[in-house]
NUBA-509226 format. One record per residue (C-alpha): residue number from 1; residue in three letters; chain; x, y, z. Coordinates in pm, 1 decimal. Layout:
N
- i/aa/ch/u/v/w
- NUM/ala/A/X/Y/Z
...
//
This chain:
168
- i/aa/ch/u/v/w
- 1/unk/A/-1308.4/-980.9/-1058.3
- 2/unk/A/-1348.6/-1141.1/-712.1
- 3/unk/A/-1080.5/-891.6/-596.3
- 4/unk/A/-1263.0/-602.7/-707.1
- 5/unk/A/-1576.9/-702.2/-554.3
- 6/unk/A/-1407.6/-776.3/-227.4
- 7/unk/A/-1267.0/-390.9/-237.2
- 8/unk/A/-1584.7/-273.7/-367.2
- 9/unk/A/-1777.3/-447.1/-27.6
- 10/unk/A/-1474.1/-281.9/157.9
- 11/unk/A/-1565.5/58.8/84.8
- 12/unk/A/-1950.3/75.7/92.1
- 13/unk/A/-1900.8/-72.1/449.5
- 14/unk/A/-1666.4/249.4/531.3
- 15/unk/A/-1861.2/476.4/328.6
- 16/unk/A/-2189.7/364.7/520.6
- 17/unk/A/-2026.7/421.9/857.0
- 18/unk/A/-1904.0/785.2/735.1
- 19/unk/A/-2181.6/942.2/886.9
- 20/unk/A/-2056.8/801.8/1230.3
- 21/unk/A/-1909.4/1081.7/1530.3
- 22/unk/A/-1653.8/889.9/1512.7
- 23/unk/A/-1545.1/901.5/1134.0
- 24/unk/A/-1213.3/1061.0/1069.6
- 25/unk/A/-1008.5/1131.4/725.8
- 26/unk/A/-634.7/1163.0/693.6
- 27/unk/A/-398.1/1289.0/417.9
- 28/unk/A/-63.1/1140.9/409.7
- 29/unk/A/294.4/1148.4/244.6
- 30/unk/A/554.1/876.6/316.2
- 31/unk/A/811.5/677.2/214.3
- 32/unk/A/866.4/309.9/164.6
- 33/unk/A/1144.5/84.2/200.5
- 34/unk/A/1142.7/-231.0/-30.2
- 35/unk/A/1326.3/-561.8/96.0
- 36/unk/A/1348.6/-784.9/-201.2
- 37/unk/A/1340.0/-1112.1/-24.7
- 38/unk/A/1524.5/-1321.7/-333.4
- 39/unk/A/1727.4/-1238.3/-653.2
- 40/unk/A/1492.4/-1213.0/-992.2
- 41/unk/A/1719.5/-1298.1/-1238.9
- 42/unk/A/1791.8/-1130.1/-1581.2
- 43/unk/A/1691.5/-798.0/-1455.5
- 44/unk/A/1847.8/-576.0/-1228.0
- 45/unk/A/1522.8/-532.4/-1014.6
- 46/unk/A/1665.4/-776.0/-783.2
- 47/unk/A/1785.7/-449.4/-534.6
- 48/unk/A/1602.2/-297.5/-233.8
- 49/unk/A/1478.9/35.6/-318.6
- 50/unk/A/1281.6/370.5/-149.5
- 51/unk/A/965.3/408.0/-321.9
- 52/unk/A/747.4/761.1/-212.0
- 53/unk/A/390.7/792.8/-149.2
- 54/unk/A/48.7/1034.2/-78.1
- 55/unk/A/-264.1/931.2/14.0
- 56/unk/A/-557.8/945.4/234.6
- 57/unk/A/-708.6/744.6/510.9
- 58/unk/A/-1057.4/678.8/626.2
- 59/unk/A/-1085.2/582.2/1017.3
- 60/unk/A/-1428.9/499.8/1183.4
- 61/unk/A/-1390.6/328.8/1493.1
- 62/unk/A/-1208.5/67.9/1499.7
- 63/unk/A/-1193.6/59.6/1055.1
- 64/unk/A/-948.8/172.0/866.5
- 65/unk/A/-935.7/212.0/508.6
- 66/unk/A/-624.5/330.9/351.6
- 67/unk/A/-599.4/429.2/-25.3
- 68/unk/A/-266.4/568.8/-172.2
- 69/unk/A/-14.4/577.2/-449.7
- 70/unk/A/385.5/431.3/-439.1
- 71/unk/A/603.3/609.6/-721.7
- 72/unk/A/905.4/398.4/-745.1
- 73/unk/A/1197.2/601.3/-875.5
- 74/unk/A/1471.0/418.5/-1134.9
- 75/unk/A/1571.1/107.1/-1017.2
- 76/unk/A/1736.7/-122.3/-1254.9
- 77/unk/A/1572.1/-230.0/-1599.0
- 78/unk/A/1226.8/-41.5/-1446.3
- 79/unk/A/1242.8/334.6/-1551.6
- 80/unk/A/987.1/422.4/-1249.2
- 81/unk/A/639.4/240.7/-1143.5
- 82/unk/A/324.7/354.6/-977.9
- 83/unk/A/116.3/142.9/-769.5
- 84/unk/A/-227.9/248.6/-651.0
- 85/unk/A/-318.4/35.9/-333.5
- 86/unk/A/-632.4/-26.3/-82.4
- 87/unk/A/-633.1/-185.7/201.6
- 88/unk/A/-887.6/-245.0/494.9
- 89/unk/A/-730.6/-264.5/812.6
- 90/unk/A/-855.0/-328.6/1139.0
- 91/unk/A/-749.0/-121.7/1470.9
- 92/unk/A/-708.6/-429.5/1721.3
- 93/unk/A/-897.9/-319.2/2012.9
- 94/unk/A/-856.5/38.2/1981.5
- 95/unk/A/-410.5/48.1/2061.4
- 96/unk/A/-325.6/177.8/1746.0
- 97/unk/A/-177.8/-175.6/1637.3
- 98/unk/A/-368.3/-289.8/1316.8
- 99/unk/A/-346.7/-564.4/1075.4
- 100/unk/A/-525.4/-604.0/714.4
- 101/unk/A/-499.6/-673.7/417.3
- 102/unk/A/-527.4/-489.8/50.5
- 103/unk/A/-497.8/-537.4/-315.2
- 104/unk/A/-276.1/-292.2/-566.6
- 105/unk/A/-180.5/-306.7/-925.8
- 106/unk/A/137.1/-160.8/-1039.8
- 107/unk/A/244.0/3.5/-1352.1
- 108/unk/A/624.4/-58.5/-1465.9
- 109/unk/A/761.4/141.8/-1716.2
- 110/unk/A/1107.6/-54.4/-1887.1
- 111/unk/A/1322.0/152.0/-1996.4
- 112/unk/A/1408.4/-19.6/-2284.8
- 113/unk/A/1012.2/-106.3/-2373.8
- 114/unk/A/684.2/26.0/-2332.6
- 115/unk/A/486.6/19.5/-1991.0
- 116/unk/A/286.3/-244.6/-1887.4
- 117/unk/A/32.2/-259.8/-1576.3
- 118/unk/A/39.7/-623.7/-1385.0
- 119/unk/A/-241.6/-792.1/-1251.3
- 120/unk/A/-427.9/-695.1/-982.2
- 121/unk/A/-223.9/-871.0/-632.8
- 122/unk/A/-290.1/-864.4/-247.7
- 123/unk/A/-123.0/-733.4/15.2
- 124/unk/A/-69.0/-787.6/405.9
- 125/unk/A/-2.2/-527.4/565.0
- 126/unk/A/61.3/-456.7/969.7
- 127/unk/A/173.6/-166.6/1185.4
- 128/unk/A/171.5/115.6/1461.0
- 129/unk/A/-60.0/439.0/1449.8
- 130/unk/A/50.5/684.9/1709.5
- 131/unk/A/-152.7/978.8/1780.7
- 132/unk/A/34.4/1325.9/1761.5
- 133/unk/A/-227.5/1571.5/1791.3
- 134/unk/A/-398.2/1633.5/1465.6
- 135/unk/A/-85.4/1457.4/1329.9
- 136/unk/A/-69.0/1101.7/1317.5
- 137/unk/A/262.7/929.0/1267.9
- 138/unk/A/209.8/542.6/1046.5
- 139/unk/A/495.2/299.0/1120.2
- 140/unk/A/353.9/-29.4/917.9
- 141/unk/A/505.6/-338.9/712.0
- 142/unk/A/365.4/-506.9/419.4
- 143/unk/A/421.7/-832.6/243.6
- 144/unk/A/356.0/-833.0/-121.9
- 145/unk/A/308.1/-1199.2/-247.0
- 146/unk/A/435.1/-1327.1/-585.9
- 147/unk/A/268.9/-1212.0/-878.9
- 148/unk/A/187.1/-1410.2/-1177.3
- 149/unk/A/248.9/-1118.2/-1386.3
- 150/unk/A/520.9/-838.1/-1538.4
- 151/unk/A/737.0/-1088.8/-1711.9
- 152/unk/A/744.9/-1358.2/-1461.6
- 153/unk/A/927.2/-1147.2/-1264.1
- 154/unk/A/869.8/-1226.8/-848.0
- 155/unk/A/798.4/-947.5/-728.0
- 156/unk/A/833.3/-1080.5/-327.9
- 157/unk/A/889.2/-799.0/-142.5
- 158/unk/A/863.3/-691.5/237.3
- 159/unk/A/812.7/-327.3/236.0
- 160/unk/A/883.5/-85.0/569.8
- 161/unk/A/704.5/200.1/571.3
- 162/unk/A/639.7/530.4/743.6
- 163/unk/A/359.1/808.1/681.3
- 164/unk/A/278.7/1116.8/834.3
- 165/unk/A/-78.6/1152.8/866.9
- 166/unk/A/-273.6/1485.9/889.5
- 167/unk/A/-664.2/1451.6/995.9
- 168/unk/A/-888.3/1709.2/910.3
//
């Protein structure tokens, strides 16, 4: 519940600033690389794996608020999984680096079983925003903690990632 709050506090602040000159929104595609940083055993889930995403991005200032969706594709025991993620980042003094951190919750769907959604989980997430025009290309890295959830299965994963970013 404290997780939700936090997010919810997250967005009225970005929200409220909206009316700002200097507000900007983005839609995005990308893809993500996954690093599985140790094996999970029983499972084959233990492989790095491409994941692809959409979403949209909220800039005002020196805010950022990024909301999007990761569809993992077949890997292993998991038939695909979807994980809808926020994070508020912060554009350190206006280079284009920023650092922040989010929360997600991912739905697996076994092939063998029924789908199950885990807990909700945070996420740190870093990276590299470089101005293209109206185009915006993303470079970033996130660090998804263990979760408690989905079996017991540790999900630690550092993920690479690159977006192309369209403001309108």
């Amino acid at each position: 519940m404290r997780k939700l709050l936090i997010g919810a506090l997250v967005l009225a602040l970005v929200l409220g600033l909206s009316k700002s000159s200097f507000a900007r929104v983005g839609l995005g595609v990308g893809s993500r690389y996954h690093v599985a940083l140790k094996d999970i055993p029983g499972t084959d889930f233990d492989q790095s794996h491409l994941s692809f995403l959409g979403g949209l991005r909220f800039k005002v200032m020196w805010l950022v608020l990024d909301a999007d969706v990761d569809y993992r594709p077949k890997v292993g025991d998991v038939t695909y999984s979807v994980t809808p993620k926020l994070s508020f980042l912060v554009d350190i003094l206006g280079t284009g680096f920023y650092a922040g951190a989010g929360i997600e919750k991912t739905y697996l769907k076994w092939a063998s079983e029924k789908g199950e959604w885990s807990g909700l989980t945070y996420v740190l997430q870093v990276g590299r925003e470089i101005g293209l025009g109206p185009l915006s290309l993303v470079l970033d890295a996130y660090y998804e903690p263990t979760s408690p959830s989905l079996k017991d299965i540790d999900t630690n994963f550092i993920t690479l990632g690159a977006r192309l970013f369209w403001y309108f």
